[in-house]
HTML snippet that shows the backbone in 3Dmol.js (N, CA, C, O; Angstrom):
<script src="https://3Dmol.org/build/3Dmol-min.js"></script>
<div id="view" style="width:600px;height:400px;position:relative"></div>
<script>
const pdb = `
ATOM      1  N   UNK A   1      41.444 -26.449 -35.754  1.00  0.00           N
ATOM      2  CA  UNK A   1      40.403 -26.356 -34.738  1.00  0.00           C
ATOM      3  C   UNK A   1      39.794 -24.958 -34.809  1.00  0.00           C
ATOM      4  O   UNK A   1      40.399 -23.940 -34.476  1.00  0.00           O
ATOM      5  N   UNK A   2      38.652 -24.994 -35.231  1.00  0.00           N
ATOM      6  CA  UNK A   2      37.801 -23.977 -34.851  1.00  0.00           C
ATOM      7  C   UNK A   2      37.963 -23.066 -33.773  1.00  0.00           C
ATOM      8  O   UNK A   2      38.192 -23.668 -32.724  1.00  0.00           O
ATOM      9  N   UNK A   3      37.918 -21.524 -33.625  1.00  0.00           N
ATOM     10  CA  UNK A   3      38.090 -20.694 -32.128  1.00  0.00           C
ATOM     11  C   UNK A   3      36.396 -20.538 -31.920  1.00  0.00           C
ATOM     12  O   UNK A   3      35.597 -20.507 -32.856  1.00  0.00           O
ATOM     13  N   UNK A   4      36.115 -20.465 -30.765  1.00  0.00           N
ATOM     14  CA  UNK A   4      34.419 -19.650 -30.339  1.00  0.00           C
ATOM     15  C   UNK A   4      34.711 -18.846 -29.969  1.00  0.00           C
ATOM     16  O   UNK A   4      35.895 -18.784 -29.638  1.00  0.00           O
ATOM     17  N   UNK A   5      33.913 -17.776 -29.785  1.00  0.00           N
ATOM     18  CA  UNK A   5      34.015 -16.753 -28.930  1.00  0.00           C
ATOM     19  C   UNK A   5      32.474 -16.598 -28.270  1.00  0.00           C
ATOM     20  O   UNK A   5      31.518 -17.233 -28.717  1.00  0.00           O
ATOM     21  N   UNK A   6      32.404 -15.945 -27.486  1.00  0.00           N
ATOM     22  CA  UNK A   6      31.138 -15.107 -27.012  1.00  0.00           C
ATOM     23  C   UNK A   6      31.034 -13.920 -26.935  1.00  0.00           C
ATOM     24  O   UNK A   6      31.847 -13.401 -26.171  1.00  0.00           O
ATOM     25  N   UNK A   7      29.758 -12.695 -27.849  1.00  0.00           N
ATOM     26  CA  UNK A   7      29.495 -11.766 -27.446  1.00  0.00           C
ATOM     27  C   UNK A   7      29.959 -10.997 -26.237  1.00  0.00           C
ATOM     28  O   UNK A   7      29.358 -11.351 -25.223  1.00  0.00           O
ATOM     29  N   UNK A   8      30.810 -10.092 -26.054  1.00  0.00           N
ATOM     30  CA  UNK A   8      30.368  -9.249 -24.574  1.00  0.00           C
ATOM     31  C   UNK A   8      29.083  -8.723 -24.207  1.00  0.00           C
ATOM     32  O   UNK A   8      28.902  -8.312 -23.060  1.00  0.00           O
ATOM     33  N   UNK A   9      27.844  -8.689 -25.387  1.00  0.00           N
ATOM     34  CA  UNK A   9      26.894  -8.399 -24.795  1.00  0.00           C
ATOM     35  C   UNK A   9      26.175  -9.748 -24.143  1.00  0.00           C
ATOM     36  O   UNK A   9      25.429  -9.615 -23.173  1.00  0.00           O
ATOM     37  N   UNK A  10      26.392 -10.830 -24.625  1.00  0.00           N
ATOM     38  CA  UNK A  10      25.954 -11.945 -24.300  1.00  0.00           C
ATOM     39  C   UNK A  10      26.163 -12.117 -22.684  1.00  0.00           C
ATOM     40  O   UNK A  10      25.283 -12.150 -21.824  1.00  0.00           O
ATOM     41  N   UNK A  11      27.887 -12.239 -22.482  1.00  0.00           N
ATOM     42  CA  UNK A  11      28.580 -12.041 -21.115  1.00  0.00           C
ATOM     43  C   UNK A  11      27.849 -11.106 -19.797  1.00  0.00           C
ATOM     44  O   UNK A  11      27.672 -11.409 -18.617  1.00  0.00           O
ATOM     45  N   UNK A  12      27.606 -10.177 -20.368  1.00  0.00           N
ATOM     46  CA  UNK A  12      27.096  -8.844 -19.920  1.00  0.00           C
ATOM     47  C   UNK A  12      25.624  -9.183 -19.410  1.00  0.00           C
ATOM     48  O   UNK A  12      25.271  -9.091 -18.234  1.00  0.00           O
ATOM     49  N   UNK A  13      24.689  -9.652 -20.643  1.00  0.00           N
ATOM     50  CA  UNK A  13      23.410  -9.470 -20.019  1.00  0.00           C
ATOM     51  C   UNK A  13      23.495 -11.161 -19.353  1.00  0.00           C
ATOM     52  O   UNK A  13      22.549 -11.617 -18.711  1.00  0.00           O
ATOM     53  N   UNK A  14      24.366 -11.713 -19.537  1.00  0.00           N
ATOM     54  CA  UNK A  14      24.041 -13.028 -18.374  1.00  0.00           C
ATOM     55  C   UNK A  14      24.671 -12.743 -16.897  1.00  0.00           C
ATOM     56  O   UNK A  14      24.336 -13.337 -15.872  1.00  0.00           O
ATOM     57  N   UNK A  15      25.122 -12.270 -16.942  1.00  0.00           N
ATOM     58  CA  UNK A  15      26.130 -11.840 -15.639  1.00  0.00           C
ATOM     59  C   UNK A  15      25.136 -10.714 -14.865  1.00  0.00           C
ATOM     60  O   UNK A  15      25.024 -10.556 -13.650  1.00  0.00           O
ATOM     61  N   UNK A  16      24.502 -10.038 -15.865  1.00  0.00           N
ATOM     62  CA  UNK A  16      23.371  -8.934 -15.055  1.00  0.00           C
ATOM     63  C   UNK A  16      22.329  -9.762 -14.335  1.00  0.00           C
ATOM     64  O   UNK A  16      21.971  -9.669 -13.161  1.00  0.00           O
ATOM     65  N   UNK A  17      21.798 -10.828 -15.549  1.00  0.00           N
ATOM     66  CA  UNK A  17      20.838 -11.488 -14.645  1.00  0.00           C
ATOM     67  C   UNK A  17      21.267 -12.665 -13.384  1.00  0.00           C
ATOM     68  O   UNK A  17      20.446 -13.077 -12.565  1.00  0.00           O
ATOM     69  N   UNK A  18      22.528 -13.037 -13.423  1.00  0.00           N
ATOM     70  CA  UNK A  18      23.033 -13.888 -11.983  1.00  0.00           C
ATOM     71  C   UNK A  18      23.046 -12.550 -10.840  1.00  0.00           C
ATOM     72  O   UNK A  18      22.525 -12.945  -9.797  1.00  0.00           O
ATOM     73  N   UNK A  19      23.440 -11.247 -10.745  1.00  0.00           N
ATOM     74  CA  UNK A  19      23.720 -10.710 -10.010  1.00  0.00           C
ATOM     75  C   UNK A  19      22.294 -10.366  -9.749  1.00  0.00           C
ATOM     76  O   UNK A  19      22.251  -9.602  -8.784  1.00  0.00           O
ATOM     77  N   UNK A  20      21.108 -10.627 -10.227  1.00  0.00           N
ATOM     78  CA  UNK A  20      19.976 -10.019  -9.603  1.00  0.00           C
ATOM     79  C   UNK A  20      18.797 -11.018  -8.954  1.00  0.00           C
ATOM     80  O   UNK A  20      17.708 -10.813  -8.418  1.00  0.00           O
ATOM     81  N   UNK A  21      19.771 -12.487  -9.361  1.00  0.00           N
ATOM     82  CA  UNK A  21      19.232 -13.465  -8.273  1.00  0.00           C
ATOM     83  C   UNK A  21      19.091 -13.076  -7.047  1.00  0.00           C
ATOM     84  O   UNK A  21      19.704 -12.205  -6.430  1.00  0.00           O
ATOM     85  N   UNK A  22      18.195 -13.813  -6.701  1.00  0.00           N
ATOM     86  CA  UNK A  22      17.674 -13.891  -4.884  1.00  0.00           C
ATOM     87  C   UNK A  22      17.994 -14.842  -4.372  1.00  0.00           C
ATOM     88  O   UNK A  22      18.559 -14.630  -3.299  1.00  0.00           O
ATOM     89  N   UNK A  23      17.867 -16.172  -4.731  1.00  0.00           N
ATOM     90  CA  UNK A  23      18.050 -17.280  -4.508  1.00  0.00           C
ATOM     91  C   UNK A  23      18.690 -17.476  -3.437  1.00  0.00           C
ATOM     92  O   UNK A  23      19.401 -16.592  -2.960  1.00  0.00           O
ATOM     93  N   UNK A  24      18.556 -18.591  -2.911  1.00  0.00           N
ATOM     94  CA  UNK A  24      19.555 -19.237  -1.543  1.00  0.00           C
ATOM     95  C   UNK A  24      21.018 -19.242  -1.961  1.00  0.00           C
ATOM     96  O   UNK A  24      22.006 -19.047  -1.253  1.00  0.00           O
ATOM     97  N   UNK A  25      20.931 -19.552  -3.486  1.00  0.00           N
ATOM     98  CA  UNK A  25      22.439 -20.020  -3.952  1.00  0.00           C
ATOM     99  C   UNK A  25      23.143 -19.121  -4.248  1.00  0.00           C
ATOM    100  O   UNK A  25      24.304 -19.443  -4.502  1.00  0.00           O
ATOM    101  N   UNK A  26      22.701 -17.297  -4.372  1.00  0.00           N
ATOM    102  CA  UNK A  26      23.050 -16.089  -5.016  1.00  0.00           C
ATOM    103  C   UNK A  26      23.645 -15.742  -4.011  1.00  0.00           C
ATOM    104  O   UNK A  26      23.517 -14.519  -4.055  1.00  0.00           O
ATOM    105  N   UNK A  27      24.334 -16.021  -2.938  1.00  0.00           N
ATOM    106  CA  UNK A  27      25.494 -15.481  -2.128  1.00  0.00           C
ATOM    107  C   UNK A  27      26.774 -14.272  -2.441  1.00  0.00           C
ATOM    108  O   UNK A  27      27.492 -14.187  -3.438  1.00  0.00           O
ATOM    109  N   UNK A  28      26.756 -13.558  -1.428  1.00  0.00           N
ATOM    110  CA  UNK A  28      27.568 -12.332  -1.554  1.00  0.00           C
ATOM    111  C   UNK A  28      28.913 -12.789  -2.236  1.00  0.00           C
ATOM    112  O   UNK A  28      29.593 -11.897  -2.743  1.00  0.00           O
ATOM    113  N   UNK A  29      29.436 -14.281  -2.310  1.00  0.00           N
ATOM    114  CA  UNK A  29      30.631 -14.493  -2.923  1.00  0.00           C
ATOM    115  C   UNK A  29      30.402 -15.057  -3.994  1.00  0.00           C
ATOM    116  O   UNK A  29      31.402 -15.227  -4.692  1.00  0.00           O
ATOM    117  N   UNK A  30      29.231 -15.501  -4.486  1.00  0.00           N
ATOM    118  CA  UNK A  30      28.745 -15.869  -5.642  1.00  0.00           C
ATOM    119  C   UNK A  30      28.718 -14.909  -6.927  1.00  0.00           C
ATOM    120  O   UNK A  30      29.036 -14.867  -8.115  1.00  0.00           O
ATOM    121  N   UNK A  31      28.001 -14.011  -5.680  1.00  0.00           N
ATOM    122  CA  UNK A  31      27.836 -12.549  -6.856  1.00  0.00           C
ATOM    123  C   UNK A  31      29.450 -11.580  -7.268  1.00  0.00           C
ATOM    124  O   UNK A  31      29.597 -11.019  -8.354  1.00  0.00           O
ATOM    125  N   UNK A  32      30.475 -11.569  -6.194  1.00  0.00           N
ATOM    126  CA  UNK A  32      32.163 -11.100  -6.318  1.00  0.00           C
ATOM    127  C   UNK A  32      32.097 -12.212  -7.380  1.00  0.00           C
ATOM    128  O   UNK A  32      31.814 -11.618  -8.420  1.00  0.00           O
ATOM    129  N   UNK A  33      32.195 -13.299  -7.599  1.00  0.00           N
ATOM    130  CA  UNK A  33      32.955 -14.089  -8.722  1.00  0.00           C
ATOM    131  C   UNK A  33      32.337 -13.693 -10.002  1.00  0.00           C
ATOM    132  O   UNK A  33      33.172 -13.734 -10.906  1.00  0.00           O
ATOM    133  N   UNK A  34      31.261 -13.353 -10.362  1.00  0.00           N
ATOM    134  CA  UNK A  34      30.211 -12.847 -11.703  1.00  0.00           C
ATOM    135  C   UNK A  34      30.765 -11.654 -11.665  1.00  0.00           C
ATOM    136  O   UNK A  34      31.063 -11.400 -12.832  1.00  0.00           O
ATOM    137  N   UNK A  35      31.200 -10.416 -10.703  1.00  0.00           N
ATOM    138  CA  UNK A  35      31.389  -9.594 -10.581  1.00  0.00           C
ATOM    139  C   UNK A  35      32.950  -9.071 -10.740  1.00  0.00           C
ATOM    140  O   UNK A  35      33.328  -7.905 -10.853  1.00  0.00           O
ATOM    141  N   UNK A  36      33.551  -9.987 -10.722  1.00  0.00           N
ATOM    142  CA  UNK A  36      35.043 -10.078 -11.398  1.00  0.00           C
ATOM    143  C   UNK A  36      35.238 -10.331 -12.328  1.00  0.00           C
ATOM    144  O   UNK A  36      36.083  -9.570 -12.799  1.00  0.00           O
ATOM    145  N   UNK A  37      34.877 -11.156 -13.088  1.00  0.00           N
ATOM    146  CA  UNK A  37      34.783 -11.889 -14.210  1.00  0.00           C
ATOM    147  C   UNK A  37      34.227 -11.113 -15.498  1.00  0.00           C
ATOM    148  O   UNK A  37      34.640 -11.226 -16.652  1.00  0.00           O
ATOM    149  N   UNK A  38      32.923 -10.090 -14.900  1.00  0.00           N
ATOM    150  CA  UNK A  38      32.434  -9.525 -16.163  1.00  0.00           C
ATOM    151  C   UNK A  38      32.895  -8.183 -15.847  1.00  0.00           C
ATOM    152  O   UNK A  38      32.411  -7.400 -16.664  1.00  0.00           O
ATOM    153  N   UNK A  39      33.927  -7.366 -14.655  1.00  0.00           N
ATOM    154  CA  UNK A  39      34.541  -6.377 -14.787  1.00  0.00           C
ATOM    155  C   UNK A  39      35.473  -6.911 -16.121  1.00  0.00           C
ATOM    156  O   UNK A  39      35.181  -6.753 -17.306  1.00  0.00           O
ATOM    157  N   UNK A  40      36.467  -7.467 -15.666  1.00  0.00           N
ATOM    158  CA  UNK A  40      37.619  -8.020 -16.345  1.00  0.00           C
ATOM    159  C   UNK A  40      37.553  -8.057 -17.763  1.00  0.00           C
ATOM    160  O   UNK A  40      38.454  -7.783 -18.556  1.00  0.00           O
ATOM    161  N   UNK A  41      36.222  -8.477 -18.035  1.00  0.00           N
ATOM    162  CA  UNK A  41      36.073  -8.670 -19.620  1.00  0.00           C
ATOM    163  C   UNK A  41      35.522  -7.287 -19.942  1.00  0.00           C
ATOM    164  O   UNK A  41      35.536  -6.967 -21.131  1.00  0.00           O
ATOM    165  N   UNK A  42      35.178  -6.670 -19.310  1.00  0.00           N
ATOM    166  CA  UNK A  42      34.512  -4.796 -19.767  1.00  0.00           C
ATOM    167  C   UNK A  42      35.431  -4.361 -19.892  1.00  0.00           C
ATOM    168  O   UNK A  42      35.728  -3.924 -21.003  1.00  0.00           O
ATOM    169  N   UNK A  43      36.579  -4.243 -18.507  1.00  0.00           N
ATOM    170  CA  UNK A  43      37.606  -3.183 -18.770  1.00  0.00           C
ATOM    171  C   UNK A  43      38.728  -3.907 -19.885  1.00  0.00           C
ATOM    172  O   UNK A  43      39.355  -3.118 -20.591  1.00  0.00           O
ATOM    173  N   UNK A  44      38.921  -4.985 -20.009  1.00  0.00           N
ATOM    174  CA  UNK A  44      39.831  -4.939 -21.011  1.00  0.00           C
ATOM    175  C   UNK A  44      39.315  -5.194 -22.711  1.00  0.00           C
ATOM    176  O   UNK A  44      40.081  -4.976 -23.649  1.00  0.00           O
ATOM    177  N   UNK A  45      37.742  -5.741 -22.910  1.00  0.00           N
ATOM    178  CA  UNK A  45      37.591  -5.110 -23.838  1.00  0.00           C
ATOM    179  C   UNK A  45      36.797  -3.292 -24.450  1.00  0.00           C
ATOM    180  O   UNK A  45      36.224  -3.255 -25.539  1.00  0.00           O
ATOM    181  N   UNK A  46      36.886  -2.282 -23.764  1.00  0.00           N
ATOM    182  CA  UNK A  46      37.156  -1.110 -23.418  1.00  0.00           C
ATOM    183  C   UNK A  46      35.643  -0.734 -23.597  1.00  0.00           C
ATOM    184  O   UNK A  46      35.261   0.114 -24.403  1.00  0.00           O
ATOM    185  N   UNK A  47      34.547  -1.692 -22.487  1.00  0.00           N
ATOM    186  CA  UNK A  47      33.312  -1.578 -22.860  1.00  0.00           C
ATOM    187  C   UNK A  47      32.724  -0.899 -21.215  1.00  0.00           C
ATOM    188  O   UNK A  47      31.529  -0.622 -21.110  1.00  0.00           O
ATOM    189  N   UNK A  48      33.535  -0.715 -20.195  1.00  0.00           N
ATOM    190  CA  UNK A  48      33.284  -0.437 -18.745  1.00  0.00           C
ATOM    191  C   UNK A  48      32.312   0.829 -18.768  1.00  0.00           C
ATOM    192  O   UNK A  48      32.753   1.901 -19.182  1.00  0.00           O
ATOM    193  N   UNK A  49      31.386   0.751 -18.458  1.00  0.00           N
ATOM    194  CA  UNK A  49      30.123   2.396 -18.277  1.00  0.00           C
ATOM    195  C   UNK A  49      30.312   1.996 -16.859  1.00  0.00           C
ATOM    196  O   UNK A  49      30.167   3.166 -16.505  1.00  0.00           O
ATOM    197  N   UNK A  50      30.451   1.558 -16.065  1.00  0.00           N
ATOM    198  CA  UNK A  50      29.590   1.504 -14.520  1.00  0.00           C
ATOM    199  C   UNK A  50      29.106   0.728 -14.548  1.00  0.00           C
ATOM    200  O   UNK A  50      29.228  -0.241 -15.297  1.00  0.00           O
ATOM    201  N   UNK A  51      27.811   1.083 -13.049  1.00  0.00           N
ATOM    202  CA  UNK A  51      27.300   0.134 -12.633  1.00  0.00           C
ATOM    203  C   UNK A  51      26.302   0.761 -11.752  1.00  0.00           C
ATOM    204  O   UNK A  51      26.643   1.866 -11.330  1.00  0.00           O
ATOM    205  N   UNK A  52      24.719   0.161 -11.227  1.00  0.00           N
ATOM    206  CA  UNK A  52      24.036   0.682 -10.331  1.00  0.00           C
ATOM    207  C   UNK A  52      23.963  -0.370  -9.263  1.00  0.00           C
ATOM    208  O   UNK A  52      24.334  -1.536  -9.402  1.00  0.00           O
ATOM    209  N   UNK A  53      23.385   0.227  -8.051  1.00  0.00           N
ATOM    210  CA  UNK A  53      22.942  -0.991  -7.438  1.00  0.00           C
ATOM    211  C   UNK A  53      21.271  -1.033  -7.781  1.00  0.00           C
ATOM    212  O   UNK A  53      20.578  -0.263  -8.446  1.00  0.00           O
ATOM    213  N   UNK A  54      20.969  -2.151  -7.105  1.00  0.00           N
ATOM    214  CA  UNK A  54      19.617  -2.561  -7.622  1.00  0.00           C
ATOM    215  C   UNK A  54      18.832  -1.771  -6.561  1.00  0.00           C
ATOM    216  O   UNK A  54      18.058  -0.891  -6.937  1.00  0.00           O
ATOM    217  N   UNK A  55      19.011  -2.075  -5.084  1.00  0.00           N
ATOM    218  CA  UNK A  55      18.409  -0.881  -3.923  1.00  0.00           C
ATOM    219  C   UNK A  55      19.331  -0.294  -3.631  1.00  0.00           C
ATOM    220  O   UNK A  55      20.455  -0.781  -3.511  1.00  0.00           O
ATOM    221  N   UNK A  56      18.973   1.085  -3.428  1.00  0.00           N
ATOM    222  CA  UNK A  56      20.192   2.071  -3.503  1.00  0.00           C
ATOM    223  C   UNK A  56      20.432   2.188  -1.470  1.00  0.00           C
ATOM    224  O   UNK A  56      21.362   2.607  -0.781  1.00  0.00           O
ATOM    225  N   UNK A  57      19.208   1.642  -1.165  1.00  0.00           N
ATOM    226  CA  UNK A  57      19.109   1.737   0.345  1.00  0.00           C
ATOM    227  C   UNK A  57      19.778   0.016   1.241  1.00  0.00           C
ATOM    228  O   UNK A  57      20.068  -0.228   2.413  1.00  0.00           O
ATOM    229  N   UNK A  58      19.787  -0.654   0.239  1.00  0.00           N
ATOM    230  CA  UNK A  58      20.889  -1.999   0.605  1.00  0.00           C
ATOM    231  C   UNK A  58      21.877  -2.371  -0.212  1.00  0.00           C
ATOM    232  O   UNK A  58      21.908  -3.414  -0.866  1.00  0.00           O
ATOM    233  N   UNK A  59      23.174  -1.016  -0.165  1.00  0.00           N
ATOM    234  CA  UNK A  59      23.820  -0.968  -0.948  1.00  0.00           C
ATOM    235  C   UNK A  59      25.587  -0.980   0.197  1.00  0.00           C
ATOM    236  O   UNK A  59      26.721  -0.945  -0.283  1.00  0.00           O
ATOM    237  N   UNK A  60      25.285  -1.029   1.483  1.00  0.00           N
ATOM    238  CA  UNK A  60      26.097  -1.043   2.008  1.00  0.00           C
ATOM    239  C   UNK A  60      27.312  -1.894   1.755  1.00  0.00           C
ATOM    240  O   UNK A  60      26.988  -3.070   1.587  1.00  0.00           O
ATOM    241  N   UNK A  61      28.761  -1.652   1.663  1.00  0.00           N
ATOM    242  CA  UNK A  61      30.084  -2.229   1.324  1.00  0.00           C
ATOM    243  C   UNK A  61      30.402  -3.674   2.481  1.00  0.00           C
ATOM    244  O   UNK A  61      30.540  -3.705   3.704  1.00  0.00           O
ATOM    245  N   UNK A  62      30.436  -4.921   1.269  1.00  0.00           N
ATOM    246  CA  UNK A  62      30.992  -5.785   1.695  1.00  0.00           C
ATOM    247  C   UNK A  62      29.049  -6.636   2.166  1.00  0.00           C
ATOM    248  O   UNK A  62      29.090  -7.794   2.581  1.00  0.00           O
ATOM    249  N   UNK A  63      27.805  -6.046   2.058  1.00  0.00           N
ATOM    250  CA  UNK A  63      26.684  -6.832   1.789  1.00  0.00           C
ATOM    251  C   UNK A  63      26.230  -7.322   0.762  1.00  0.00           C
ATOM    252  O   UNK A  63      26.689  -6.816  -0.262  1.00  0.00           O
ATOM    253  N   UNK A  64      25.679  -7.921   0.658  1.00  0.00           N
ATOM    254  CA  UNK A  64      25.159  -9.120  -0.313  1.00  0.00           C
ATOM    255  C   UNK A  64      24.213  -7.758  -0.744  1.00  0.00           C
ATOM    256  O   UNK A  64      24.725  -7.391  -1.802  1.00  0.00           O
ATOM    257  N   UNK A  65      23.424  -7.115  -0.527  1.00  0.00           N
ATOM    258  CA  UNK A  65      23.060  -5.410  -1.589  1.00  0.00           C
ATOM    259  C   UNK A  65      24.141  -4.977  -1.875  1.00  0.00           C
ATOM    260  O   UNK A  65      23.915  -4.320  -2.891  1.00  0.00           O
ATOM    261  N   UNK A  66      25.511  -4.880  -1.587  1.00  0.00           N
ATOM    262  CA  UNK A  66      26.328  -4.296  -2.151  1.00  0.00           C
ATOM    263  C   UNK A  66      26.846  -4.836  -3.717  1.00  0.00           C
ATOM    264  O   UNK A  66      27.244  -4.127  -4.641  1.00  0.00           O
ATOM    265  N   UNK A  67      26.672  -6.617  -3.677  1.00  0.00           N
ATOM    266  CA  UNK A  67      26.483  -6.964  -4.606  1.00  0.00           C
ATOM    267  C   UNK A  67      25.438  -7.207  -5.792  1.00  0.00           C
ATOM    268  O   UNK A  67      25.674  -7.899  -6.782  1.00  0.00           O
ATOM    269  N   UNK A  68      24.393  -6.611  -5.564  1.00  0.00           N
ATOM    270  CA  UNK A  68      23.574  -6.728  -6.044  1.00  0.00           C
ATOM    271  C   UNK A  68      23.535  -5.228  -7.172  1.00  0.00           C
ATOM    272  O   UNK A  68      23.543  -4.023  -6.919  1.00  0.00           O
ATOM    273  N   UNK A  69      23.507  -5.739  -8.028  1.00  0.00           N
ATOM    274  CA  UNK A  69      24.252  -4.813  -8.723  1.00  0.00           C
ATOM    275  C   UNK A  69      23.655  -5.002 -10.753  1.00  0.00           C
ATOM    276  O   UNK A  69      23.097  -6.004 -11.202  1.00  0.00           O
ATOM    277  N   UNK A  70      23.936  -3.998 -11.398  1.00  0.00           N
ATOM    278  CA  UNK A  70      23.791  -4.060 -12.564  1.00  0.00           C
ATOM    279  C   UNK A  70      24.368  -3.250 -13.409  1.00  0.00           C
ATOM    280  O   UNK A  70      24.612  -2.074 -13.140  1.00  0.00           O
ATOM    281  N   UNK A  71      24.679  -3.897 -14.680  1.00  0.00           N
ATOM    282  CA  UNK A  71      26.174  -3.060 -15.347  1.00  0.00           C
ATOM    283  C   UNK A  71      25.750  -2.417 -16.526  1.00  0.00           C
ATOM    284  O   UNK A  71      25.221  -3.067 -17.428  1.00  0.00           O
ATOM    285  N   UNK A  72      25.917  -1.296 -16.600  1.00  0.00           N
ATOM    286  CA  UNK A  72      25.308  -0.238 -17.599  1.00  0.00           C
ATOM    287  C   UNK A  72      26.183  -0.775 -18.992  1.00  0.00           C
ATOM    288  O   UNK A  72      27.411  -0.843 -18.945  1.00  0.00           O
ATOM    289  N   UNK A  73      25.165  -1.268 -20.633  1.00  0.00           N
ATOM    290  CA  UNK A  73      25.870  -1.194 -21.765  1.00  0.00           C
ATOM    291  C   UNK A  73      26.426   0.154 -22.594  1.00  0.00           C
ATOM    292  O   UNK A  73      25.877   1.221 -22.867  1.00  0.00           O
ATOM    293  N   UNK A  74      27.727  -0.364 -22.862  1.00  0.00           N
ATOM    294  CA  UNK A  74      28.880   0.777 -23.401  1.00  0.00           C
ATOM    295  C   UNK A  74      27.772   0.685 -25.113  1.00  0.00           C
ATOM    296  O   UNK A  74      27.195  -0.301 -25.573  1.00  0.00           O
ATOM    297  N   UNK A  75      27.832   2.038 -25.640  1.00  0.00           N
ATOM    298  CA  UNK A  75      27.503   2.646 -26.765  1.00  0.00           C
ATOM    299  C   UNK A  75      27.771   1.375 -28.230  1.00  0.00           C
ATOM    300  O   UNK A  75      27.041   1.372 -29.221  1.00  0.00           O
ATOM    301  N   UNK A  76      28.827   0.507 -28.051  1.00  0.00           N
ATOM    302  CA  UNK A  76      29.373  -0.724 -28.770  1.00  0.00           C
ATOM    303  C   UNK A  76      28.975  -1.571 -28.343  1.00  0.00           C
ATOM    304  O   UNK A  76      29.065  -2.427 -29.223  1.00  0.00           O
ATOM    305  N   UNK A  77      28.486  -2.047 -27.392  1.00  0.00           N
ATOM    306  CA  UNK A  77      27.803  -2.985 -26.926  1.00  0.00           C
ATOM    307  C   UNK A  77      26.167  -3.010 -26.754  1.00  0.00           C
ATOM    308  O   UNK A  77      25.417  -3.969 -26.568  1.00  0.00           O
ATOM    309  N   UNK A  78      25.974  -2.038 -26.844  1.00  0.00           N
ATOM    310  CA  UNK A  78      24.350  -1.822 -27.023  1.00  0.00           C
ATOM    311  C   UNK A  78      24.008  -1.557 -28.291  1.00  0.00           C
ATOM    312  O   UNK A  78      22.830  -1.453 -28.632  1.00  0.00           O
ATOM    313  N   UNK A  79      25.090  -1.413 -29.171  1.00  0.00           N
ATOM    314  CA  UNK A  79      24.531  -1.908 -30.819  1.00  0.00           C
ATOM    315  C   UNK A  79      24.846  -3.252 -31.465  1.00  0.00           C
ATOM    316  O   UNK A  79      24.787  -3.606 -32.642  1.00  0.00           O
ATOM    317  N   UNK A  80      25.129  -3.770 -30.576  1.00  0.00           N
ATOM    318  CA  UNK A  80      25.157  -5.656 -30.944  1.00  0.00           C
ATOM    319  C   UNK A  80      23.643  -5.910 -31.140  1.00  0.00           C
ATOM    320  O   UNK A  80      22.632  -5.227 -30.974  1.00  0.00           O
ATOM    321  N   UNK A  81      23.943  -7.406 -31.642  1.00  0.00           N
ATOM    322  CA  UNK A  81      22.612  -7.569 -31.191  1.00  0.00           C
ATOM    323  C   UNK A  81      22.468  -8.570 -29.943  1.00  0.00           C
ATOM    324  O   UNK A  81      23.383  -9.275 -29.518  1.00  0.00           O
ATOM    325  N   UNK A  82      21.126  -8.511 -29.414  1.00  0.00           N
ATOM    326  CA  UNK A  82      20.958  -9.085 -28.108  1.00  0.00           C
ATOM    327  C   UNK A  82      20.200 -10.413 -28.343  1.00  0.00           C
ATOM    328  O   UNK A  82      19.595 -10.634 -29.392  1.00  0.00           O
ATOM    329  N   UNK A  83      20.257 -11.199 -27.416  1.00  0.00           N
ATOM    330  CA  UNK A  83      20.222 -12.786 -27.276  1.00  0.00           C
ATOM    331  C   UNK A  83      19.408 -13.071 -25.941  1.00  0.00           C
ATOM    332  O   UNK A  83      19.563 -12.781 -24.755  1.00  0.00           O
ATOM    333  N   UNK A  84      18.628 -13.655 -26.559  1.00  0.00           N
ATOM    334  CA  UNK A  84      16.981 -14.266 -25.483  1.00  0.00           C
ATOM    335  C   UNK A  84      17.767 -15.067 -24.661  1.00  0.00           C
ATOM    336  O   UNK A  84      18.169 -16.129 -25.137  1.00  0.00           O
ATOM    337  N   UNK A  85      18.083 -14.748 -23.450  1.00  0.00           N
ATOM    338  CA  UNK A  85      18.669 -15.945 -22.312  1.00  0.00           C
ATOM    339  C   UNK A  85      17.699 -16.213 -21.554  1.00  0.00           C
ATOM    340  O   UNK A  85      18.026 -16.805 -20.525  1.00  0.00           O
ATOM    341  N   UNK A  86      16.459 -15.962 -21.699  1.00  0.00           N
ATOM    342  CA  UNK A  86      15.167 -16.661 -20.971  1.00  0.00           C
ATOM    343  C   UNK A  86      14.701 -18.224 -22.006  1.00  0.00           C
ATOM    344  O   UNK A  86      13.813 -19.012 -21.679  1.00  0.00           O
ATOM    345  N   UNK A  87      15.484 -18.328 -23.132  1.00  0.00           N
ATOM    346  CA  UNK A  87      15.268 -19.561 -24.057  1.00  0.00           C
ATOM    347  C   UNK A  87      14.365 -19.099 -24.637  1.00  0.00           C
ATOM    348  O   UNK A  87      13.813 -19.740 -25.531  1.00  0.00           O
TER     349      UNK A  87
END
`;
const viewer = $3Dmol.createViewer("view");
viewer.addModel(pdb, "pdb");
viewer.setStyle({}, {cartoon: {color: "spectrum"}});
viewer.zoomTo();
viewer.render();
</script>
């Protein structure tokens, strides 16, 4: 049987664009689960830079701006190559 894998930059820039939904469906616990998921895979494949928020003025802890958020590419991950997720 064949293994797949996926890019971490792939992971990375899809997970950036769920966390910068607006949507009805982009909920503050919506965005913790994207937000666990693509820590987890940064810090253990040793790609973690940070992170900004998107408004630095609705950035308060435990708000849906707090999740709103975007994850800076590590030096190895920004020499991949990148993948059109708009299709």
């Amino acid at each position: 049987m064949s293994r797949k894998t996926t890019p971490v930059r792939t992971i990375l820039e899809n997970a950036n664009k769920m966390l910068k939904r607006t949507d009805e469906f982009a909920t503050a616990e919506f965005k913790v689960g994207i937000i666990c998921m693509l820590e987890d895979v940064l810090h253990s494949t040793d790609n973690y830079k940070g992170f900004m928020f998107i408004d630095n003025d609705d950035s308060e802890t435990g708000t849906l701006g707090y999740y709103s958020r975007q994850y800076f590419y590590s030096d190895t991950v920004r020499k991949t190559r990148s993948t059109n997720l708009d299709g």
